[in-house]
Every structure is written in structure tokens, then in C-alpha cells.
N, C-alpha and C positions, 0 to 999 in steps of 0.2 A: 642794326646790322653788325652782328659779331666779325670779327679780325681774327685770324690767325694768331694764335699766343708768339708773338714774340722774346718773350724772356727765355734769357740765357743759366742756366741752371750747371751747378758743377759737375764733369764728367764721372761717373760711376763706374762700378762693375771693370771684364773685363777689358775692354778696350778705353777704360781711364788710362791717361798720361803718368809714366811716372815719373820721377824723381827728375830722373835727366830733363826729359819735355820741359819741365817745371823749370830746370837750371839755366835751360837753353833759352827760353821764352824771356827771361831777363835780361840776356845779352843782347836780342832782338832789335834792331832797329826797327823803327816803327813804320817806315818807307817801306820795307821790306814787306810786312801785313799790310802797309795799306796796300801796296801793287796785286799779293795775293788775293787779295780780298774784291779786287776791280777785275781779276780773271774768272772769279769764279760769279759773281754777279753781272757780267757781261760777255759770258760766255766765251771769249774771243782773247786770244793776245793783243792783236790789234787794235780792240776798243779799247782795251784795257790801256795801252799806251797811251790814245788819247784823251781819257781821264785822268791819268794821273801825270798830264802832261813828256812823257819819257818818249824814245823811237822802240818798236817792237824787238830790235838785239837788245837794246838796255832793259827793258822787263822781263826778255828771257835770263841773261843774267845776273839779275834779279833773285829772279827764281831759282835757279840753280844756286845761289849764292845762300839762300835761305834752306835749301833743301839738305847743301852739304851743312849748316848750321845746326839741324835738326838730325842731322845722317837717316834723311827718312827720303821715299819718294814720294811729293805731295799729289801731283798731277797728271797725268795721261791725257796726251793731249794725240791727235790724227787729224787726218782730212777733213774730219765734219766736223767735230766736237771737240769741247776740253772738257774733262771729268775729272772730278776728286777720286783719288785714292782712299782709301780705309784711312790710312794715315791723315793726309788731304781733311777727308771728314772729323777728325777730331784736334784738329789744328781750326777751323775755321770759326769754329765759337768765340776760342779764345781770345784769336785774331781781332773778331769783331769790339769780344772784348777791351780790350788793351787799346782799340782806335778811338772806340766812344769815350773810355774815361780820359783818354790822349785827350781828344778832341771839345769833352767839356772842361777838362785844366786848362787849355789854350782862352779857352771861351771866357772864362770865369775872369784870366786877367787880361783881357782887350776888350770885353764888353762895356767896360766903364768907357776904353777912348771912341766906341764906335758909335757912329750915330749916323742920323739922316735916314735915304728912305730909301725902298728895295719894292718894285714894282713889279706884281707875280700875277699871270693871269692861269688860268685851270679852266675844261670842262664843268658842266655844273655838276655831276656825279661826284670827281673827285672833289670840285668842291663841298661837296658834302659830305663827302665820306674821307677824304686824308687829310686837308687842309687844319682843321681844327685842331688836329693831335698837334700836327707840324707849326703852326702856328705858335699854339700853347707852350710848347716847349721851345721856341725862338725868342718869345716876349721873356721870357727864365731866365734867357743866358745873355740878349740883347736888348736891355729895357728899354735902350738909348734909338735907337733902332723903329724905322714905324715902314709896316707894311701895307703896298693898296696892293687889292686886289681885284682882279677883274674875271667875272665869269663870262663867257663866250665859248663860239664855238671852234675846234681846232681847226677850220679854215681862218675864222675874225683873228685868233689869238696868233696862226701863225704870220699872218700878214703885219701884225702890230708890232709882233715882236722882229721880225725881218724889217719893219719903219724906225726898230731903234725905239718903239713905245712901251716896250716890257723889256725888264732885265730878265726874263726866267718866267719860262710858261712850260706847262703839262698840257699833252695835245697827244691825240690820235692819230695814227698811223698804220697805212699798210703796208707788212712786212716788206713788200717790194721798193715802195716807194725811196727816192737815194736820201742818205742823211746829208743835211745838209752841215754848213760850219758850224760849232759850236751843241750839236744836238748829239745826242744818247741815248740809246732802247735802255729803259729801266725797267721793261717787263715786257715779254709775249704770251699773252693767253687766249686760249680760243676763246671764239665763240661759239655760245651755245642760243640753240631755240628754244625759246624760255617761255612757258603760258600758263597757265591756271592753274593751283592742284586743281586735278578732278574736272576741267574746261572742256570743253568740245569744239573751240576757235581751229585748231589743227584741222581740225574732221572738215573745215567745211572748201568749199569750190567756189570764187575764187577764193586763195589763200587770203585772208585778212593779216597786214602787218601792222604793226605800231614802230614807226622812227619818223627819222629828220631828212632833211631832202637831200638832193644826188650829193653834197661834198663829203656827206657822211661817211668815213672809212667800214663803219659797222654795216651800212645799206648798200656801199657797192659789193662787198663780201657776197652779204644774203642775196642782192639782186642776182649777181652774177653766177650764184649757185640754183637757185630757182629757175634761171631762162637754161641754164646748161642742163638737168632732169626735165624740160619741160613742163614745170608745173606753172598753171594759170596762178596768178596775185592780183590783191590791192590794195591799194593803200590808203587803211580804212582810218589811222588815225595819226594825223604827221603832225609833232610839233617837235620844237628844239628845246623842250626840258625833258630830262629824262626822267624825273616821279612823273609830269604827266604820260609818258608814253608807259610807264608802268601800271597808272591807274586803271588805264586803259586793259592791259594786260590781265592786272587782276580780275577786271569785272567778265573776262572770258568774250572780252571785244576784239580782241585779235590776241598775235604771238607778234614775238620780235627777237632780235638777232641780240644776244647780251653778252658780255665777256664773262667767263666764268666767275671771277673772284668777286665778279657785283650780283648773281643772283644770291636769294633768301629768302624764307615763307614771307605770304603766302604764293612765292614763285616755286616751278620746279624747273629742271631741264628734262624736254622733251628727248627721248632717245632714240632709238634706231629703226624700232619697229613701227615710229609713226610715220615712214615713208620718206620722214622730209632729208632734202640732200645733207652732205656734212659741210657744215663751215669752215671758213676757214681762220688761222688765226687773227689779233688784231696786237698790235705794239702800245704801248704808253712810251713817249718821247721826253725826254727833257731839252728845253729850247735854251741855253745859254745867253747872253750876250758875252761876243769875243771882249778878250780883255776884261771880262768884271770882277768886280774890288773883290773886298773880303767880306764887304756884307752881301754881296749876291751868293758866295761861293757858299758862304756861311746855310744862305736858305737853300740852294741847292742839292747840299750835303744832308741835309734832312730830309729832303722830297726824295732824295736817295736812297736811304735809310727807309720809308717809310714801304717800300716797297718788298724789302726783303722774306717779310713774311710770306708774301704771296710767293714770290718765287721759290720759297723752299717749301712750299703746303700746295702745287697748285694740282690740283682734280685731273681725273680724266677725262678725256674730252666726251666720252659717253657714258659715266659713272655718279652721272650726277644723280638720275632715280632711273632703275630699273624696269616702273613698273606705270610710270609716266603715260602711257600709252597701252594699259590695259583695258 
């Protein structure tokens, strides 16, 4: 499964930074990027203060205090949203820049004194799909350091980790659902209806689905958009791993409700003209534990990290193939 390129590459052409940006960017505190940097991947002031532990007037502050630094305006922020600026947009590479290599010099000399153990549980997708990178590049900077992992499902994982039995879990959520202490939206993506290149599962009465049963944030979505269009379902293949429920998908045994940034050949997204209702989004959560040291934060900050691509590459929610349903 291909990833959004994440590599950060030198600004070009004419909206490259000049001289000044470059002079400016050295004086920079580096609080100051990271807060920017928590507004713009958490779309919100508010989240943003509670990652980077600050109250919402101290990260406006912040901001302002960075903005007159740069004499640029970075943000546009209103009622619904907060949006980058032109400016905004060529400040936040850098931004990233300047945190990660921050972030691995810090790393480089407290990973000799860090040790012990950091207990992370994830759905099984992402643990297949982000864990290993995140991993790989934790065992680099924290050799001392030993990670267990548990895969489960984000009802098992959040109960465990609300018993105090995970320091830091990845779990599913719907957008509505309230956050609780210590948790963060580190991505909202739809879902999409996902079946077979070239399958005929769509076409058929009742609707054949592929998922996991009722805690599933992705099945109450699909259920609850299928009984609202009236279309008839069943549920013709339910387990709680998701390559099986894919398998399934491929061999044009049913369709299923998927987040965008996880389908891939030989999946397509079903689009408009195949009747079926629109979904709606779904959240990936980061579960904390209050109070955790520096080796939770340390993994934390990387399952943070590891998300960024999607958020700045993510699809349209009906753009995925055109022709899916010809």
C-alpha cells in the first residue's frame, strides 16, 4: 500500500522564502512552530492548546507573537475553520522542518538515559499499515526503550486503555462521539464504499456488506446511512480483521464502508452513480494516558507525525474513480 510522499523538499520558484523568512526563521523559538504547527494539524485553537499543553489566549498569543516575527499573516481563522494563508502555507514545511530535527537532537541525547517500556495498542489496519514505519524509527532514537503492542478493536483498546492497561492507543471514532481526557483527532477522513474493480456486489438486493459488528464506528456510519435511503442489507461477511473483510471485498463478495486513505488496487471507490447513500466521515483518535513520561510522549509524537501525510493528500470524498459504476 503506497503513502502519501511525505518528504519535505526546498521551496522553489516564486512564492520561495526569502532572505528575510530565512533570517527570521533563526530567531524562532521553536514553541512558537510547534504551537503553529498543532493549529494547523488539528484544525482548531482549542485542540491545539490542549496538545501543546497551553490555555487557548496563550496559543493565540503565540501566534500573533510569531506572526509579528515573520511580519506575515500566517492564519485566517472564523466560525468554522482555521486556514493557512499563502504565507501560512510556505512557513509550515519549514516549521515541520526545524521540529523534527529539534526533536531528533533532543532524542539523540536522552535516548541513552531512557528506557523501560511503552505499551501501545492500534486497530489491526493501522497496525499494518503505520505502526512499522513508527516503530522502526523509535527503536533508532530509543534503543533502550521496548515497545508491546496490542492489536484490538477500538472498543477492546479503548476500555484498556481507560483500565490504565495501555499508555497510547490508535482507535476509531465518530466524529460526534465527545473526546475524552487525554485523546486527539489526528485525522478525519471519509468513508468511502469500496468493492471490486469491475464487481457486481453493489448491483445486488440485499446490499451484501463486509465489516465488524455494531461497536464498529465505520458500520454504524454505513448502517445508519443505508436504513436512512431505504436500501435493503446483509451482512454477508463480518469478521474483526480487516484483510479478511477485504478479502472478501476483492473476490466481489460484498462492498464495505472504508476510510479513504486505506483503499488501494485491487479496490476501487464506488461513486455516486452507484445509488448507494454518501457516508459519512470517520476520526483516528490518539488515546493518551494523563500524566505520561517521556517515553509515551516520545511514541506519541510519532503516531502524530505519521499521520500528516494523509491530512495534507486527503481525496475527495467522490474522486476516488469516476467510472466505478459504469
Amino acid at each position: 500500500m503506497n503513502r502519501p510522499d511525505s518528504s519535505i523538499t526546498a521551496e522553489t520558484g516564486p512564492d520561495a522564502p526569502g532572505p528575510e523568512l530565512h533570517a527570521a526563521l533563526g530567531r524562532v523559538d521553536a514553541d512558537l512552530l510547534r504551537t503553529f504547527v498543532a493549529i494547523v494539524e488539528t484544525g482548531s485553537f482549542s485542540r491545539a492548546a490542549e496538545r501543546v499543553a497551553r490555555t487557548p489566549s496563550a496559543v493565540s498569543m503565540q501566534v500573533k507573537k510569531l506572526e509579528q516575527m515573520l511580519s506575515a499573516t500566517l492564519l485566517e481563522r472564523d466560525s468554522r475553520a482555521v486556514t493557512l494563508t499563502p504565507q501560512g502555507e510556505v512557513l509550515l514545511p519549514y516549521a515541520r522542518r526545524i521540529l523534527a530535527l529539534t526533536g531528533e537532537l533532543m532524542a539523540r541525547f536522552r535516548s541513552a538515559e531512557m528506557s523501560g517500556t511503552v505499551r501501545l495498542g492500534a486497530p489491526d489496519d493501522l497496525g499494518a499499515l503505520v505502526l512499522p514505519d513508527v516503530l522502526s524509527q523509535f527503536a533508532c532514537t530509543h534503543p533502550n526503550v521496548a515497545v508491546d503492542v496490542v492489536i484490538g478493536s477500538s472498543e477492546e483498546l479503548s476500555r484498556r486503555h481507560a483500565a490504565g492497561l495501555l499508555d497510547v492507543a490508535l482507535v476509531y471514532a465518530q466524529p460526534g462521539a465527545p473526546l475524552t481526557r487525554g485523546s486527539e483527532i489526528l485525522l478525519e477522513t471519509p468513508l468511502i464504499w469500496t468493492g471490486c474493480r469491475g464487481g457486481a456486489a453493489w448491483q445486488r438486493s440485499p446490499l451484501p456488506l463486509a465489516m465488524w459488528d455494531q461497536t464498529c464506528a465505520w458500520r454504524l456510519g454505513a448502517v445508519e446511512a443505508l436504513e436512512q435511503a431505504g436500501r435493503t442489507f446483509r451482512f454477508a461477511y463480518v469478521s474483526a480483521n480487516f484483510s479478511v473483510q477485504m478479502s472478501a471485498v476483492s473476490a466481489d463478495l460484498a462492498i464495505a464502508p472504508v476510510p479513504a486513505f486505506l483503499i488501494a488496487p485491487p479496490l476501487e471507490g464506488l461513486d455516486g452513480t452507484c445509488g448507494l447513500p454518501p457516508l459519512p466521515s470517520v476520526q483516528i483518535r490518539n488515546l493518551e494516558r494523563p500524566g505520561a513520561d517521556c517515553r509515551v510522549q516520545a511514541v506519541a509524537t510519532l503516531l502524530r507525525r505519521s499521520f500528516d501525510p494523509w491530512q495534507r493528500a486527503r481525496p475527495s470524498r467522490h474522486g476516488l474513480n469516476d467510472a466505478a459504476c459504469a
